[in-house]
C-alpha positions, 0 to 999 in steps of 0.5 A: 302945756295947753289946756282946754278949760270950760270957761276960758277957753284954751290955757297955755301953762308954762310947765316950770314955773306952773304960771298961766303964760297965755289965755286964749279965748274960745266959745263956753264949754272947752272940753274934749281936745287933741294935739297933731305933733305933726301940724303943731296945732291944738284942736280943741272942741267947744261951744254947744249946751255949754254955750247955750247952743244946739251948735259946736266949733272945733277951734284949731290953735297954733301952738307957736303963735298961741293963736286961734287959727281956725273954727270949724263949724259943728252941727252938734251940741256935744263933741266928744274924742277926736282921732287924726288920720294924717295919711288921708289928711282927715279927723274923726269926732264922736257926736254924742248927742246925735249919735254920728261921727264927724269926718273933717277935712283937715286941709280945707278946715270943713265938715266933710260928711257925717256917719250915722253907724247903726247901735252907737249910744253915748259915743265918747272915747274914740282911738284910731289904727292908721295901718287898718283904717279901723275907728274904736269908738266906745259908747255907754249905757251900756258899755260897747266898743264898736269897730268901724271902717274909717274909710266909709263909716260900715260897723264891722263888730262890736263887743261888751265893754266897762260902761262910762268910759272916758279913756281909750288907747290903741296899743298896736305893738301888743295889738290890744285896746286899752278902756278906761271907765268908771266901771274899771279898765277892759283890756281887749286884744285884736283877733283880726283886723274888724275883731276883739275879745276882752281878755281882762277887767280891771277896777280902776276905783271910778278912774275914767281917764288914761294915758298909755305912755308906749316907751315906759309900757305904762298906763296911768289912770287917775281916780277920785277919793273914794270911801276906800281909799285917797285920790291918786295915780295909779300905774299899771305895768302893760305885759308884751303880747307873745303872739303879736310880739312874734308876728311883728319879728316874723314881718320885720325878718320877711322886709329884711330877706332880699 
């Protein structure tokens, strides 16, 4: 297991014996961080006010050889979600201190260009639609999911969201956007490619953080002790969407006839 600590950097835990088998050592304020499966690496982003700087790295860590491999240089002070489109070979990063989205260029390991998209605030969970090339970045203060085309940074939509949100998952088998905040979850389902509407709100008791588990249909979400209640993990049941479930049949039926 690998896991981005503020102070030490990146920390590889071996999961049966719950022992840290190896430190790996990045700039103050590891934080946000994501794994490519496919690449077998580990972006993490760190350094920033943390580190005492108005600059972040984005480290990229092998996770065969537990070593760093790369640092990506960042003109920000605060990386937050990173999405990864594979096809193109590219990674999104939500600057929040300047309001902007980092487009990387995975094969080359450099900054390609930068999007300053009109109304983003806060920016900080960040999903991705491969299919669409559609970004769902989530700010705060207030609450908004903004729909951008992740092919040249132009906002297509945007709608009202849970505010301080830290969790976001993209749910393309029922066509719907999982937000998770302290404010509570907002279940928002696609009306086309560049639309949502919220369908559903639901009180997460301060929980921000979620992970959506696609084969179980589950979504866990961790909340704090609250004056209500101890801390704990809740588990929510996630219901097929009719109308996505049918229109997936129709499309797999259209590939099938001759």
């Amino acid at each position: 297991m690998f896991v981005s600590d503020d102070k030490l950097g990146c920390v590889v835990v071996d999961v049966p014996s719950l022992k840290i088998a190896h430190i790996i050592p990045l700039r103050q304020g590891a934080d946000e961080a994501i794994f490519d499966k496919k690449a077998g690496l580990f972006y993490i982003g760190n350094g920033g006010k943390k580190d005492k700087s108005d600059n972040s790295s984005i480290s990229v860590i092998d996770v065969k050889t537990y070593k760093e491999v790369a640092r990506i240089a960042i003109p920000s002070s605060n990386i937050e979600m990173m999405a990864i489109d594979h096809a193109r070979g590219l990674m999104f990063a939500n600057l929040r201190d300047k309001n902007q989205i980092a487009v990387i260029d995975l094969a080359t390991r450099t900054l390609k260009t930068i999007w300053t998209v009109p109304g983003l605030n806060l920016i900080t969970p960040m999903a991705y639609d491969g299919k669409t090339q559609r970004l769902f970045v989530i700010g705060r203060r207030p609450g908004k999911l903004s729909v951008i085309d992740a092919t040249n940074g132009t906002l297509l939509s945007t709608a009202g969201s849970v505010d301080t949100a830290d969790g976001i998952t993209w749910d393309g088998g029922n066509a719907r956007l999982y937000v998770s905040g302290s404010e509570g979850l907002s279940v928002f389902h696609r009306d086309d490619a560049d639309h949502f509407t919220e369908i559903q709100r639901i009180d997460t008791k301060t929980g921000k953080v979620s992970v959506y588990v696609d084969k179980l249909k589950q979504l866990y979400i961790a909340h704090a002790r609250t004056p209500a209640g101890p801390a704990a993990l809740d588990i929510y049941a996630v219901a097929p969407d009719p109308i996505a479930q049918a229109a997936a049949k129709a499309a797999a039926d259209a590939r099938k006839k001759p």
